[in-house]
C-alpha positions as CSV (number, residue, x, y, z in Angstrom):
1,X,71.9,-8.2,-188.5
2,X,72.4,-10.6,-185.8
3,X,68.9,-10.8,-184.6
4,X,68.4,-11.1,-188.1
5,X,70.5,-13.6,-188.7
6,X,69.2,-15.8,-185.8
7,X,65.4,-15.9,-187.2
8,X,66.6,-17.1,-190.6
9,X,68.5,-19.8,-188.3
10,X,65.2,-20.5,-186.4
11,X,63.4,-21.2,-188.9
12,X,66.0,-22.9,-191.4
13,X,66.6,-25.7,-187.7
14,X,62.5,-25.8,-188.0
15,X,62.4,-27.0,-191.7
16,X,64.7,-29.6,-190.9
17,X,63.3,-30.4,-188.1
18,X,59.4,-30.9,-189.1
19,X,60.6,-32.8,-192.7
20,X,61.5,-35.5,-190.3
21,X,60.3,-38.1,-189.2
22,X,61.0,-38.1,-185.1
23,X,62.0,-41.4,-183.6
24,X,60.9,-42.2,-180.1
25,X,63.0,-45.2,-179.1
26,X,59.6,-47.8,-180.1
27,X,55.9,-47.8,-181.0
28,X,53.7,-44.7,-180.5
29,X,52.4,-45.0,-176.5
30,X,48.8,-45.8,-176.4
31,X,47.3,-43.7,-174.5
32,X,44.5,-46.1,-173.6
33,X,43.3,-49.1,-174.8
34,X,40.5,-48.8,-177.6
35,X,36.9,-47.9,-176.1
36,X,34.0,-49.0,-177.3
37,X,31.4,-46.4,-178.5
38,X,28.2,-46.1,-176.8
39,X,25.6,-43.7,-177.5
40,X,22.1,-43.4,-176.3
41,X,19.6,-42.7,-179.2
42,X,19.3,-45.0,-182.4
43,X,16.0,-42.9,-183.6
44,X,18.7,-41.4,-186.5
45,X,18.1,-45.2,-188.3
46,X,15.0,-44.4,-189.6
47,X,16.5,-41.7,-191.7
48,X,16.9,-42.6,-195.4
49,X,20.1,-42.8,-196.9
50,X,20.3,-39.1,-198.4
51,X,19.3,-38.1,-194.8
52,X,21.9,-40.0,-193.2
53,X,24.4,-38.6,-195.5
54,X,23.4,-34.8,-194.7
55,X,23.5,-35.0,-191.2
56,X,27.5,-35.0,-192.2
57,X,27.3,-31.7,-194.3
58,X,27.0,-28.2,-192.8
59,X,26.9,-25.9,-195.4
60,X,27.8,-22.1,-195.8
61,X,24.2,-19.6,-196.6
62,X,23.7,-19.7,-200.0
63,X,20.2,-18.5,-200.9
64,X,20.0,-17.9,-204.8
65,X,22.3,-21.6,-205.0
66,X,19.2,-23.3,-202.5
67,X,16.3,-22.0,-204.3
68,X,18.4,-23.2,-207.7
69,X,18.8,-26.7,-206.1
70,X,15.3,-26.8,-205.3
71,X,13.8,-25.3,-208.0
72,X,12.6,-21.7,-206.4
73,X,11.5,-23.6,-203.1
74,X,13.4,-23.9,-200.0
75,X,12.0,-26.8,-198.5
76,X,12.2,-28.5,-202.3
77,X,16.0,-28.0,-201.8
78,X,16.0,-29.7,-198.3
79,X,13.9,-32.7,-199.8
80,X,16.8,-32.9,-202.2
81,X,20.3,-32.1,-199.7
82,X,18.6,-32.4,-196.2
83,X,21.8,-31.4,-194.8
84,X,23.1,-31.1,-191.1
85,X,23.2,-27.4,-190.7
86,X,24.7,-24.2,-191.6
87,X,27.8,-21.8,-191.0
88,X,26.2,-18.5,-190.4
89,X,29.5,-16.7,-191.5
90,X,30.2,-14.7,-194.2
91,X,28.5,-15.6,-197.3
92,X,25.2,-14.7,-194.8
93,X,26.1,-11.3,-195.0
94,X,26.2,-10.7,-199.1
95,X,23.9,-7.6,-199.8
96,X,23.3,-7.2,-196.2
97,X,23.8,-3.8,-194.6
98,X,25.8,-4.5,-191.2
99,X,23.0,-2.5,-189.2
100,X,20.7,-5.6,-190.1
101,X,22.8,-8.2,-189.6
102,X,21.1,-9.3,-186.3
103,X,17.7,-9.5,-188.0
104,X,18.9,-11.4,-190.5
105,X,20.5,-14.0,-189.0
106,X,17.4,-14.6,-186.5
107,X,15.2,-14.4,-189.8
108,X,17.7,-16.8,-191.8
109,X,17.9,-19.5,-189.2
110,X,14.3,-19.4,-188.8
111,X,13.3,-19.7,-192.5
112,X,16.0,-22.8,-192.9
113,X,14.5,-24.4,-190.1
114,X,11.1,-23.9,-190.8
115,X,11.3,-25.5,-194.3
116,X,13.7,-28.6,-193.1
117,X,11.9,-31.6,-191.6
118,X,14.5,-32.7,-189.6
119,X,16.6,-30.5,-187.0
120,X,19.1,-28.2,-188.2
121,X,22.3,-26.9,-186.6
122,X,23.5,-23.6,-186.6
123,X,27.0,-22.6,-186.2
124,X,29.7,-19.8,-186.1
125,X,33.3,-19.3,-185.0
126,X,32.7,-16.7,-182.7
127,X,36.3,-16.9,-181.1
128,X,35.7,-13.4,-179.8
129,X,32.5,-13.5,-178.8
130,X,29.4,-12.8,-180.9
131,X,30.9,-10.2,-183.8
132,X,27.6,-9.0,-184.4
133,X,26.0,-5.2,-183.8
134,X,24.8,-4.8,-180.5
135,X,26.9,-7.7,-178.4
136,X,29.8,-7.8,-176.8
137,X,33.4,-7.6,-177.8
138,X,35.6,-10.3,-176.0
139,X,39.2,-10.1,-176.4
140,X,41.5,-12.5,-178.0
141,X,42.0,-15.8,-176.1
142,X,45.6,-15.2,-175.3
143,X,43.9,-11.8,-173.1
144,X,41.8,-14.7,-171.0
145,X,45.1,-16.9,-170.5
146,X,46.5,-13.3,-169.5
147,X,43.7,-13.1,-167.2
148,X,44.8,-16.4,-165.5
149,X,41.1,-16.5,-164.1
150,X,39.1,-20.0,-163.9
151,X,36.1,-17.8,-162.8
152,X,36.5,-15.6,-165.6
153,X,36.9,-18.1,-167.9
154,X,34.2,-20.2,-166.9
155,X,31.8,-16.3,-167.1
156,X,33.6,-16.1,-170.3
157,X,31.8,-19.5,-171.9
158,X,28.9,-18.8,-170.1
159,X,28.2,-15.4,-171.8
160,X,29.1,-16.0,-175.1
161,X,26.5,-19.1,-175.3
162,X,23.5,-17.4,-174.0
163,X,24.8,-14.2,-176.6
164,X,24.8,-17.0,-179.3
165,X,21.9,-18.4,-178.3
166,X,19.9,-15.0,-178.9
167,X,20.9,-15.4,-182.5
168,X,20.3,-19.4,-183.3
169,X,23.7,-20.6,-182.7
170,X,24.2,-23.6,-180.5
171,X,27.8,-24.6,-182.1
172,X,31.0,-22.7,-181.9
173,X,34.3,-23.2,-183.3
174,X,36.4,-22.8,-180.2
175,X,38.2,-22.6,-177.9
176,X,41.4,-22.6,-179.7
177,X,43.2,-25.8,-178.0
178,X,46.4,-25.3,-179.7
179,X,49.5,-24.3,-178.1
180,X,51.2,-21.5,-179.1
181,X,55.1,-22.7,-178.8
182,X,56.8,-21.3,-181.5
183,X,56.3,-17.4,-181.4
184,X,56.6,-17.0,-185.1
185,X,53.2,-19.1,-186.0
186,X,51.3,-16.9,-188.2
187,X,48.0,-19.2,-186.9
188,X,48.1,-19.5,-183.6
189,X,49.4,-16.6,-181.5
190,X,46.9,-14.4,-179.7
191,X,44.1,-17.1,-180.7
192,X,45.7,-19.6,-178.5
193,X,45.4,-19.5,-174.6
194,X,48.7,-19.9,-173.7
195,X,52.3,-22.5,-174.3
196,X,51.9,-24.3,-171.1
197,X,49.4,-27.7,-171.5
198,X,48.8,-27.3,-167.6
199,X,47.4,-23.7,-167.5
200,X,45.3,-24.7,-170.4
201,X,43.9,-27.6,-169.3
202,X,43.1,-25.5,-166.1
203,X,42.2,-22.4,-168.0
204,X,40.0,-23.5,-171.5
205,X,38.3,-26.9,-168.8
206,X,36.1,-24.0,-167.2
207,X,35.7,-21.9,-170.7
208,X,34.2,-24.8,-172.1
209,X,32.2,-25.4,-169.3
210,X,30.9,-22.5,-169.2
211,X,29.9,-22.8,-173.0
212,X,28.0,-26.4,-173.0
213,X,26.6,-25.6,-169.2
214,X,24.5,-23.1,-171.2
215,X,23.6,-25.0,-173.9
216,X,26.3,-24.7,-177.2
217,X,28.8,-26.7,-178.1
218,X,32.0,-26.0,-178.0
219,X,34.8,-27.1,-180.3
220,X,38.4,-27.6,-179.5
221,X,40.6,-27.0,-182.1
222,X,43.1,-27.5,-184.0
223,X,43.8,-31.8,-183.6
224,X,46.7,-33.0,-183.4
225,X,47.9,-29.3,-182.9
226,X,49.1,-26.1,-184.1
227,X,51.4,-23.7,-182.9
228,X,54.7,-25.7,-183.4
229,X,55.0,-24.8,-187.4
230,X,56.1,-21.6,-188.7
231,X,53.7,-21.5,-191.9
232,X,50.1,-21.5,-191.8
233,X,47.7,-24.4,-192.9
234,X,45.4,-21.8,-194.9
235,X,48.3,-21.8,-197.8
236,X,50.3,-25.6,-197.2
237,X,50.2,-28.5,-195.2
238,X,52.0,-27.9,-192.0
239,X,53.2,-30.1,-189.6
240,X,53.4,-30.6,-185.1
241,X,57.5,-31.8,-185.3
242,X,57.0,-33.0,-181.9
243,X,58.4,-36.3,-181.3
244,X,55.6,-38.1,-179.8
245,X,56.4,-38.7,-176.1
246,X,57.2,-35.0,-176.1
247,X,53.3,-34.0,-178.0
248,X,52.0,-36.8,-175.6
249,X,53.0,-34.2,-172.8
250,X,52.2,-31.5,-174.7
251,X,49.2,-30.5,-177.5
252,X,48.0,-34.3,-176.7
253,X,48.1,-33.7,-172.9
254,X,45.8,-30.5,-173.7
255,X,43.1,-32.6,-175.6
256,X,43.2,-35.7,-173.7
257,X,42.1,-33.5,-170.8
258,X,39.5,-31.9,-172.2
259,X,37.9,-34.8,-174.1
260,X,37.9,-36.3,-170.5
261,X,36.0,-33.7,-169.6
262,X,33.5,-34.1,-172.1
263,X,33.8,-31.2,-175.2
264,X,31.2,-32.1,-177.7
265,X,33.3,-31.4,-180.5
266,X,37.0,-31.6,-182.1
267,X,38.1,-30.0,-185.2
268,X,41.3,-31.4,-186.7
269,X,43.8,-29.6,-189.1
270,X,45.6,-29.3,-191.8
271,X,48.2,-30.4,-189.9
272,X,50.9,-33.7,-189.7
273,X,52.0,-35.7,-186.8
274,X,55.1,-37.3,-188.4
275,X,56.3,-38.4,-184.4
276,X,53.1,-41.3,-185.0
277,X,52.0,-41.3,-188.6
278,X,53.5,-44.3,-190.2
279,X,51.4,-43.8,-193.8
280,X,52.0,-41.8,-196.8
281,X,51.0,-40.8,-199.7
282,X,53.5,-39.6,-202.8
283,X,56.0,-39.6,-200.3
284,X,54.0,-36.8,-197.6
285,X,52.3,-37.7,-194.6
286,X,48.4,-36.4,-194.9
287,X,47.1,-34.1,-193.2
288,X,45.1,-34.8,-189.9
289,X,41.8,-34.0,-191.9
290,X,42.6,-36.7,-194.4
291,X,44.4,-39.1,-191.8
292,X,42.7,-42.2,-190.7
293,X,45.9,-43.2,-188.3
294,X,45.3,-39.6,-186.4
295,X,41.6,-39.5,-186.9
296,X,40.6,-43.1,-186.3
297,X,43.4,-44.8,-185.0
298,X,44.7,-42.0,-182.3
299,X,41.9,-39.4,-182.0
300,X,38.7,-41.8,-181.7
301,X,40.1,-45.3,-180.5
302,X,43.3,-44.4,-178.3
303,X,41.8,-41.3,-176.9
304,X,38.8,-42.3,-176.6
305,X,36.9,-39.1,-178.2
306,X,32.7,-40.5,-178.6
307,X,32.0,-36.8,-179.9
308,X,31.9,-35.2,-183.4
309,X,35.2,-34.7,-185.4
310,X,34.3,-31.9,-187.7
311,X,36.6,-30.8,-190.5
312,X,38.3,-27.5,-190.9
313,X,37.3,-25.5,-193.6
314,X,37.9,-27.7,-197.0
315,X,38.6,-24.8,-199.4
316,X,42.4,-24.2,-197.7
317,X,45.5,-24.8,-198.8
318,X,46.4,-27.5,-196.3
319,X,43.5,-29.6,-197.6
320,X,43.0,-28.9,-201.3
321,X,45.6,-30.9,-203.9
322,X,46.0,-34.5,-202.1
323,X,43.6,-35.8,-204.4
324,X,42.6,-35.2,-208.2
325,X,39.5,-33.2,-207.4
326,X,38.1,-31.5,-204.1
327,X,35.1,-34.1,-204.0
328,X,37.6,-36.9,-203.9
329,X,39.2,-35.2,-201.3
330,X,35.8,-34.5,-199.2
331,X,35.2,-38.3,-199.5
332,X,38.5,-39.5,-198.3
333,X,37.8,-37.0,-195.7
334,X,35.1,-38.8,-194.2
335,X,36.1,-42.4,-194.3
336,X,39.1,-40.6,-192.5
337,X,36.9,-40.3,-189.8
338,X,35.6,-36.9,-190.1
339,X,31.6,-36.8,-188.7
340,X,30.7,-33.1,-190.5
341,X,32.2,-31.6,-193.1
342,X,32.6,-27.8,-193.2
343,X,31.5,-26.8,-196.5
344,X,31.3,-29.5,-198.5
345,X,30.1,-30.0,-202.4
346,X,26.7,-30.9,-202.6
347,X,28.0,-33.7,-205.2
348,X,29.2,-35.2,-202.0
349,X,26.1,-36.3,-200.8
350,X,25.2,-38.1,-204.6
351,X,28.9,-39.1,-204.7
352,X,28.4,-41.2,-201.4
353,X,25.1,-42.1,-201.7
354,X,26.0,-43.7,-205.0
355,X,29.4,-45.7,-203.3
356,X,27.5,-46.7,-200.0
357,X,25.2,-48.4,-203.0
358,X,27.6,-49.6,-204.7
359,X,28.9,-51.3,-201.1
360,X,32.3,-49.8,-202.3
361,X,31.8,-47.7,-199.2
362,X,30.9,-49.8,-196.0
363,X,27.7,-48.3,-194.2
364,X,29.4,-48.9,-190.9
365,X,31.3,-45.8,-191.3
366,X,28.3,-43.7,-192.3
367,X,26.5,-45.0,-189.3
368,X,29.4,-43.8,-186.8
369,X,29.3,-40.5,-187.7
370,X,25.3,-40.3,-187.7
371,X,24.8,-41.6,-184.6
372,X,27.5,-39.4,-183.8
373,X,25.8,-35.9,-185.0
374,X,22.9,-37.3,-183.9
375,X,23.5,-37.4,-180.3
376,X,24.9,-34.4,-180.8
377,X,22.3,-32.8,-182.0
378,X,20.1,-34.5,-179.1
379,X,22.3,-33.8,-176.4
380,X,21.9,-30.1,-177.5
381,X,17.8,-30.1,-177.3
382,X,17.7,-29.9,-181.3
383,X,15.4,-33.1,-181.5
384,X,12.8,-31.9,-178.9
385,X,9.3,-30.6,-180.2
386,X,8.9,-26.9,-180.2
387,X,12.2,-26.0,-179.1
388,X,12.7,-22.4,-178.9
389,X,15.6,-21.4,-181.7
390,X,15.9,-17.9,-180.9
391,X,16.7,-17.3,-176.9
392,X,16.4,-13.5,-176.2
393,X,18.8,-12.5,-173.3
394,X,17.8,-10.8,-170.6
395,X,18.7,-7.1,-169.3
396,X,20.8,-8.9,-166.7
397,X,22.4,-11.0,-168.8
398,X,23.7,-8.4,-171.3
399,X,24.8,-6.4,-168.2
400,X,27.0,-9.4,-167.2
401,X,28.2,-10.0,-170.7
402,X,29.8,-6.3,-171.1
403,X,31.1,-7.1,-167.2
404,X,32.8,-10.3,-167.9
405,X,34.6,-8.3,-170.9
406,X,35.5,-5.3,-169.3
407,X,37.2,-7.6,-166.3
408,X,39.1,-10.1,-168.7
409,X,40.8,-6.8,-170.7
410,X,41.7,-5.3,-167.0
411,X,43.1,-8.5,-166.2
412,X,45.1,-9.1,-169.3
413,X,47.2,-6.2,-169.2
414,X,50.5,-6.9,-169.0
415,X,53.1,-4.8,-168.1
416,X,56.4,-6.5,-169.1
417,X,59.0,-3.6,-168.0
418,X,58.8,0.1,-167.3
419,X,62.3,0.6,-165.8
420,X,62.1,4.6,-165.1
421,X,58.8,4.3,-163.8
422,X,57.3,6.7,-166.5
423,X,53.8,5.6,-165.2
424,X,51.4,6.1,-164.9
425,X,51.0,8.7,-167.7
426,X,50.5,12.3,-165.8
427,X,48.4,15.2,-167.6
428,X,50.7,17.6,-165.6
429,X,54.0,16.4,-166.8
430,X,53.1,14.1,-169.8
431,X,50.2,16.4,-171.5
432,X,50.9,16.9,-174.8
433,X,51.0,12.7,-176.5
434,X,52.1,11.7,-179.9
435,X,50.4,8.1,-180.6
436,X,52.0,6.2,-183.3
437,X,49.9,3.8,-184.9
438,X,52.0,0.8,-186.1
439,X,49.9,-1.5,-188.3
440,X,49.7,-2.9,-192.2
441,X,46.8,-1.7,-194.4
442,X,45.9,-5.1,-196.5
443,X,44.0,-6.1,-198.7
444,X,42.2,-8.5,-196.3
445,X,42.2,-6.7,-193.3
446,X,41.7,-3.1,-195.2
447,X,42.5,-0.2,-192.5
448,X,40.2,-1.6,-190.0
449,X,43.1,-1.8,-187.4
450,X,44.7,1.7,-187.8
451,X,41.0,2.6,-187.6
452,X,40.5,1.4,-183.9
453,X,44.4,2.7,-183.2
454,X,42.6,6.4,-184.2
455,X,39.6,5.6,-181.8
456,X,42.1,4.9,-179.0
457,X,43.5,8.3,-179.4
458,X,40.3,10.0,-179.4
459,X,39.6,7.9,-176.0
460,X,42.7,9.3,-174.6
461,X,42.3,12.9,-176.0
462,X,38.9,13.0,-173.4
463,X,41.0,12.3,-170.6
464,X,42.5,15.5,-170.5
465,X,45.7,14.9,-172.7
466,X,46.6,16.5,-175.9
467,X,47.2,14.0,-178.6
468,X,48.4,14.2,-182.0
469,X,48.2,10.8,-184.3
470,X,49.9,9.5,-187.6
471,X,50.2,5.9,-188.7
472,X,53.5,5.0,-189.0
473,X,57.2,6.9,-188.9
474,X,59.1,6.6,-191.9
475,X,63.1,7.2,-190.6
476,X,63.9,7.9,-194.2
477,X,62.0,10.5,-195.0
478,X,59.9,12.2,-192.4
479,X,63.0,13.7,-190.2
480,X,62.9,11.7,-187.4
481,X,66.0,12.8,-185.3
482,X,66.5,13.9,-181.8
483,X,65.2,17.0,-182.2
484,X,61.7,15.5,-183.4
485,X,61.1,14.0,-179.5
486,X,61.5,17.4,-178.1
487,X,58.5,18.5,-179.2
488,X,56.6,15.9,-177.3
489,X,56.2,15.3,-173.9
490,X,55.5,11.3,-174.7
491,X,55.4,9.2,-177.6
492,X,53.1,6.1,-177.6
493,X,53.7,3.6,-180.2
494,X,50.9,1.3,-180.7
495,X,51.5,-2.2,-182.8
496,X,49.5,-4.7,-184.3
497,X,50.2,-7.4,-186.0
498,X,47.8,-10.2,-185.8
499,X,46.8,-13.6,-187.7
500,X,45.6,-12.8,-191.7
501,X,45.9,-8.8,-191.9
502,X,47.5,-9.0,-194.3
503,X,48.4,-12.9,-195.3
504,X,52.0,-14.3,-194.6
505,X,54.3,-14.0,-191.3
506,X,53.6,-12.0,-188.3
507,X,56.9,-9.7,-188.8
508,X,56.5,-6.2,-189.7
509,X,57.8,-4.9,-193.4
510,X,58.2,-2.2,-195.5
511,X,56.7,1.1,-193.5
512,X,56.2,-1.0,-190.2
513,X,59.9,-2.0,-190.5
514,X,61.0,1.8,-191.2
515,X,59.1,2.4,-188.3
516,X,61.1,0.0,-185.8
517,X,64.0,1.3,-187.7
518,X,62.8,4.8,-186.4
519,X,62.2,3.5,-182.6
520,X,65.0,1.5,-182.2
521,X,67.2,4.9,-183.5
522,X,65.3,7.4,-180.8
523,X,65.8,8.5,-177.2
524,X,64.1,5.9,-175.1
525,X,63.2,8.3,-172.1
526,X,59.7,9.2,-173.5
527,X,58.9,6.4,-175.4
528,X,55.9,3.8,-174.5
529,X,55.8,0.2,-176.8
530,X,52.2,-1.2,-176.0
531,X,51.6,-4.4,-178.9
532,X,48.0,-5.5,-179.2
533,X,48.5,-8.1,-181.2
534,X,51.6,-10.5,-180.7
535,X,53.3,-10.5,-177.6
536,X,56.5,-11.5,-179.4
537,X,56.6,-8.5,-181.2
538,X,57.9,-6.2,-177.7
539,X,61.2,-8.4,-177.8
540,X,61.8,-9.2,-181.0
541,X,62.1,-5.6,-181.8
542,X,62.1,-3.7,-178.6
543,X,64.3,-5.0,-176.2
544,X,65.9,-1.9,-175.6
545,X,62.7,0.4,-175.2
546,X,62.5,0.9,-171.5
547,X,58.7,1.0,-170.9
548,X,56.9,-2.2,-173.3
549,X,53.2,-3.2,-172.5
550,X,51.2,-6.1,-173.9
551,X,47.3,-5.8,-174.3
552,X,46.5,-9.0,-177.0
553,X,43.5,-7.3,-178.8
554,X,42.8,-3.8,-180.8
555,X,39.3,-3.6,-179.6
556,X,37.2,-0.6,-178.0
557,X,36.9,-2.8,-175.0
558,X,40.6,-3.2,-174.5
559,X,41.4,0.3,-174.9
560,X,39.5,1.3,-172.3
561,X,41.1,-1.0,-170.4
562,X,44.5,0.5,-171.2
563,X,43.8,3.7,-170.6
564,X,42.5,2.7,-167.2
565,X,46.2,1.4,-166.6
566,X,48.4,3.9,-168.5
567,X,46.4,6.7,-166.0
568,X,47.0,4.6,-163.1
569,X,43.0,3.7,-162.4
570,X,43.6,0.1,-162.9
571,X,46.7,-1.9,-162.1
572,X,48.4,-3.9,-164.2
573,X,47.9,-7.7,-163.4
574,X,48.3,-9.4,-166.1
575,X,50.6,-12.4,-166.3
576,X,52.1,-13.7,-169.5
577,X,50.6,-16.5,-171.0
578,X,53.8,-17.7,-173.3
579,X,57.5,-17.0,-172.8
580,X,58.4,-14.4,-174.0
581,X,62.4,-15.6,-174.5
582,X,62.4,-16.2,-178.2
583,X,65.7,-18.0,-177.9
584,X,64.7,-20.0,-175.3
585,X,62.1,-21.8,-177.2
586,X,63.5,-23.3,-179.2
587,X,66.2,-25.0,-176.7
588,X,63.6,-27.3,-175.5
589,X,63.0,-29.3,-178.6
């Protein structure tokens, strides 16, 4: 009850907190004066107005809604929306079997491209690498601040672009820029790199180095920063409570730095900076997405930031409701100072095409943000003749790619006590396993997670051991007392809990909480806590379970990489990327 007891605290102090406006003793610090933009190639002005206005729209796949828009013909529907681009996420994949995915996104860029006169953009999150049959899985970012490897991290960036590049894409959404300070963000946590500014500067510099050295763009996210909130911008509006001298050295440190170093791409979030917003509206500050201070005023002039500011999905909670309809919303958006919107209405384009005529819109605002994506685009090779969308990689190149993986996960594990040196694990005394998979079913995430928890038993059944799995203890009802343990030789309890599976706070309920219930109440000579998903989650609810391990991701990749270290073939180097001191968190602010 008193852990308990000092959550509900927590996070009743961080509602207070963030409702506030924070006063820094003056003005906001500049944190240069305003720059002038200066970009290259004016070629975009001979685009007519229509054309002008996609080049700010990337759109989700949406093949029976194109061939409506053009009447049965695809390049009739670009003559009509000749948009920016597309997001070749999920709504690709409707009535697509997974084991043809790869064709058909190769196809699918191809076919846009082919019937669009101007150049397209393709674009993915990929935060984990290319998700796609037949590439490689990459860890969670938190694994490469884990890692603590510029080399790794610049191999990282490199990898991933010329694996997107075999498939069209030349636009990520990441790195994840955000720092994860308060462990109960249900957002950030394993996506972000780390809580220090200074080892992510020096950490996501050479990722995104590695990414735009080959060719894509990467995209910093999420402007002016996430990761000081408890709730999550997909359901509400949720605010960076840092006073502003103390974001300056902080989520504003991060992205100055990397802007400096010339990302092509911010994306800003749902997200308020009450420490330097001054405006409101009904009483609320906006959102950085619908912000013109943060966007504008702060992000563009202060900063300095000549690349493209492109929106966060517009269909989330954080967004949706500031104004009387979403196309209201999408146009405040822009004269904001977002360059691309991410899945906009197509009444967007005839909405502003009709203002801009109407001079209720000044042009001068449409022509930032062109010239913007335009030199973009250029700076990516999209306006050169006969460029080559689909980049096969070579034999060598795939071999690096599953290196580069297999090196970050052997890096990244983290072993954050073991105080009776139970390891490594030993077939001779420690033969006969019980592994404990500790992870929701939802309705987002399905089982998928308790799925991969079962593969990692098999992985550790072939190395000799004998090994028995369930998902889940329940204390209640399944007899777990003493005796249980005896008939065991080790008990490995593996947890996830990770951003969205299922919706809501990264705590663990109903069964999962009957399970730490069961823990907590058991011997802890035999018992092995390894999270791969929060690193909180070890000392929040395990602070008395001798031996605690921290792996970041439930991937194939990273359970090799654990088993390599629970058997002793691999040490364990990993260093953590956040402090892992709940309580002392929050003393800072």
């Amino acid at each position: 009850m008193k852990h308990l007891s000092l959550i509900v605290l927590i996070i009743v102090s961080l509602l207070v907190f963030s409702c506030k406006k924070k006063s820094t003793g003056g003005e906001p610090i500049p944190f240069n004066q305003k720059v002038e933009l200066s970009l290259s190639d004016t070629t975009w002005r001979s685009l007519t107005l229509r054309q002008k206005i996609g080049q700010l729209m990337l759109m989700l796949p949406d093949r029976q809604k194109e061939l409506e828009l053009g009447n049965g013909s695809l390049a009739a529907y670009f003559e009509r929306y000749p948009v920016s681009g597309f997001f070749m996420g999920w709504k690709l994949w409707d009535g697509v079997q997974r084991d043809q995915y790869l064709d058909h996104i190769k196809k699918a860029c191809g076919e846009y491209q082919q019937a669009s006169k101007l150049p397209l953009i393709f674009q993915e999150d990929y935060e984990s690498g290319v998700t796609l049959p037949g590439m490689t899985s990459f860890p969670n970012e938190m694994a490469l601040g884990a890692a603590n490897s510029t080399e790794l991290a610049y191999q990282y960036g490199k990898t991933v672009a010329q694996e997107s590049k075999s498939v069209g894409i030349k636009w990520v959404l990441h790195p994840v820029a955000d720092l994860n300070i308060n462990p109960f963000n249900p957002v950030t946590n394993t996506r972000s790199i780390s809580d220090d500014p200074d080892k992510a500067i020096r950490l996501l510099s050479q990722q995104i180095k590695g990414l735009q050295d080959n060719g894509v763009a990467a995209t910093i996210k999420h402007f002016p920063g996430d990761g000081v909130d408890y709730r999550d911008q997909h359901l509400l509006t949720t605010c960076n409570s840092l006073p502003y001298d103390v974001w300056k050295e902080h989520h504003g440190k991060v992205f100055k730095a990397l802007i400096d170093g010339g990302v092509k791409s911010i994306m800003p979030g749902h997200i308020t900076l009450p420490g330097y917003q001054k405006e409101k509206k009904n009483g609320h500050y906006l959102p950085a997405t619908l912000s013109k201070e943060l966007l504008t005023g702060l992000l563009k002039n202060e900063m300095g930031f000549k690349g493209v500011v492109v929106s966060d999905a517009m269909v989330m909670g954080g967004f949706r409701g500031w104004y009387d309809n979403l196309l209201e919303g999408e146009v405040q958006s822009f004269l904001a100072g977002v360059d691309v919107l991410l899945w906009p209405s197509y009444e967007f384009m005839d909405t502003l095409e009709a203002r801009i005529l109407r001079k209720e819109i000044p042009e001068e605002r449409l022509n930032d943000a062109v010239s913007r994506v335009w030199n973009f685009k250029k700076g990516l090779g999209l306006l050169e003749k006969d460029i080559k969308l689909i980049q096969p990689m070579t034999p060598e190149e795939k071999t690096l790619a599953r290196s580069v993986s297999d090196k970050i996960c052997e890096r990244a594990i983290t072993l954050i006590r073991d105080k009776n040196n139970v390891l490594p694990l030993d077939k001779s005394k420690d033969k006969k396993i019980l592994v404990v998979g500790v992870t929701p079913i939802s309705r987002k995430g399905g089982d998928s997670s308790l799925t991969r928890m079962r593969s990692f038993s098999d992985s550790l059944r072939q190395k000799g051991f004998e090994v028995d799995f369930q998902h889940n203890i329940l204390y209640e009802t399944q007899d777990w007392t003493e005796s249980v343990t005896t008939r065991y030789d080790r008990i490995l309890f593996l947890i996830d809990r990770h951003m969205h599976a299922p919706f809501g706070p990264l705590e663990f309920w109903d069964d999962e909480a009957q399970t730490v219930w069961g823990i907590n109440a058991m011997p802890k000579d035999k018992l092995i806590v390894i999270s791969l998903g929060s690193p909180y989650s070890i000392n929040e609810y395990f602070e008395r379970v001798n031996t605690c391990i921290n792996a970041y991701s439930n991937t194939t990749v990273m359970h090799t990489a654990l088993i390599k270290a629970l058997t002793g073939e691999i040490e364990m180097k990993g260093i953590s990327p956040v402090n892992l001191d709940i309580q002392s968190k929050f003393k800072l602010y």
